[in-house]
C-alpha positions as semicolon CSV with decimal commas, in nm:
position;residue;x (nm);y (nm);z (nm)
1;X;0,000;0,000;0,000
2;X;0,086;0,369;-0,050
3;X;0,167;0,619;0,217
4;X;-0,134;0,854;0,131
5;X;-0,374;0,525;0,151
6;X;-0,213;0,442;0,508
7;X;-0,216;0,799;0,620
8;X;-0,628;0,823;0,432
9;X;-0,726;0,481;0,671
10;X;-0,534;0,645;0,999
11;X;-0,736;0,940;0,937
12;X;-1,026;0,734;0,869
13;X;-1,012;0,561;1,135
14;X;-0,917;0,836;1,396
15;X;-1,250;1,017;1,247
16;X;-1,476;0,655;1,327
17;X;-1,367;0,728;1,648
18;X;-1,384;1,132;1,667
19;X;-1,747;1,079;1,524
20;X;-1,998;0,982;1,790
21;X;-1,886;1,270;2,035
22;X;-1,891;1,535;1,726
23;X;-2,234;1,410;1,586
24;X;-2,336;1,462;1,915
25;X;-2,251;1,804;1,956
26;X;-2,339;1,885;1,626
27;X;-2,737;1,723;1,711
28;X;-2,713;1,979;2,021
29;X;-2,591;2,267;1,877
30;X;-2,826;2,234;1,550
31;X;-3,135;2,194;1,732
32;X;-3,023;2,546;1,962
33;X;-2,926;2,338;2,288
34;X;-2,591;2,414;2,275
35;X;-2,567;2,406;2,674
36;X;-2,801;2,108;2,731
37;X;-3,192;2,120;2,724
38;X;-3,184;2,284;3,058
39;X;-3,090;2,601;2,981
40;X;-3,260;2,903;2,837
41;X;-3,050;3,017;2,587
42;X;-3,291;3,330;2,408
43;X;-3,072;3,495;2,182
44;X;-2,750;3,291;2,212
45;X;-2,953;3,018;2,010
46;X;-2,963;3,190;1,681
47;X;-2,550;3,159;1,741
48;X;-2,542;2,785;1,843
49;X;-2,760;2,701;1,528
50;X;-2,519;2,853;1,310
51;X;-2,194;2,725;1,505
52;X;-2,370;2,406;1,460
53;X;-2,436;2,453;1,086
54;X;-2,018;2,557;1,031
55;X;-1,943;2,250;1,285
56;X;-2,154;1,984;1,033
57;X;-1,991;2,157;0,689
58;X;-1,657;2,069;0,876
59;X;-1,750;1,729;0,963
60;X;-1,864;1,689;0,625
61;X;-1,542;1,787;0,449
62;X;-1,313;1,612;0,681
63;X;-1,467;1,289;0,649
64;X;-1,636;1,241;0,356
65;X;-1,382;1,284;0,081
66;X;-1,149;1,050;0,270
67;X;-1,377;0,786;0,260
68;X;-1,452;0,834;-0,144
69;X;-1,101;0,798;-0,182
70;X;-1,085;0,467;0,031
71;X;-1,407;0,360;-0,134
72;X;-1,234;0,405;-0,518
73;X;-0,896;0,222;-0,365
74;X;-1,026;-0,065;-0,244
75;X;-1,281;-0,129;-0,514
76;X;-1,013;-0,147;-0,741
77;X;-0,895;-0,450;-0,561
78;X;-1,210;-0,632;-0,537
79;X;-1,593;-0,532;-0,513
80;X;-1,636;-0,665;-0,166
81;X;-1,316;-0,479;-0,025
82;X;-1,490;-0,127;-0,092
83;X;-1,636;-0,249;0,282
84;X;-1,325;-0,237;0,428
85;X;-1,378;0,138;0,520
86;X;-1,750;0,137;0,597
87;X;-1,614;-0,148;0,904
88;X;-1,353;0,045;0,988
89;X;-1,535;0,354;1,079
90;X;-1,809;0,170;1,222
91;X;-1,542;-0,027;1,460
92;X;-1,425;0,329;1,522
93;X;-1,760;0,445;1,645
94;X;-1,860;0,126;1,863
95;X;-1,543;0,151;1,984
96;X;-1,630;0,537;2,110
97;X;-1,961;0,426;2,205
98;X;-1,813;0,155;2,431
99;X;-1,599;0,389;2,615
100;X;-1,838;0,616;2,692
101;X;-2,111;0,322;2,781
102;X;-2,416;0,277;2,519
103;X;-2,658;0,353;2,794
104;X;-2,472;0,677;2,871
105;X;-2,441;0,789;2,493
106;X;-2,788;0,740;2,425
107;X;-2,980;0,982;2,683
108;X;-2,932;1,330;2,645
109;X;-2,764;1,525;2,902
């Protein structure tokens, strides 16, 4: 294998694990509960909904064209190896998921 596809599944697979705990605070921030649902955030929200917006864009453009890339390599080498990246990000994310504890990660703050 190359360099650039080691360095493109390292980075994949550091974002399968960056991604629960980002999605997360992008969900918050989005829906204007930047702080938690507890708090009343008036006209701070208008800022966490856009913050949010910028934050998903990011996301967006950080993962997705690494995993395009992936995608196109390992098709090349077989039609059932284009899943090699899918399972690697989705071990990074139950991996995340485990750490924090499934019952934890699923109820809001």
């Amino acid at each position: 294998m190359r360099k650039s596809t080691v360095a493109a599944l390292i980075w994949h697979a550091l974002m399968g694990l960056v991604s629960p705990v980002w999605c997360t605070f992008i969900f918050y921030f989005i829906t204007g509960n930047g702080k938690g649902f507890g708090y009343d955030l008036r006209g701070e929200k208008d800022l966490y909904i856009i913050s949010g917006a910028i934050q998903l864009i990011i996301y967006l453009l950080v993962t997705v064209p690494v995993f395009v890339y992936l995608i196109q390599i390992f098709r090349k080498k077989g039609k059932w190896m284009s899943l090699i990246p899918v399972l690697i990000f989705v071990a990074g994310c139950v991996c995340t998921i485990s750490a924090i504890g499934w019952r934890a990660f699923f109820t809001p703050w």
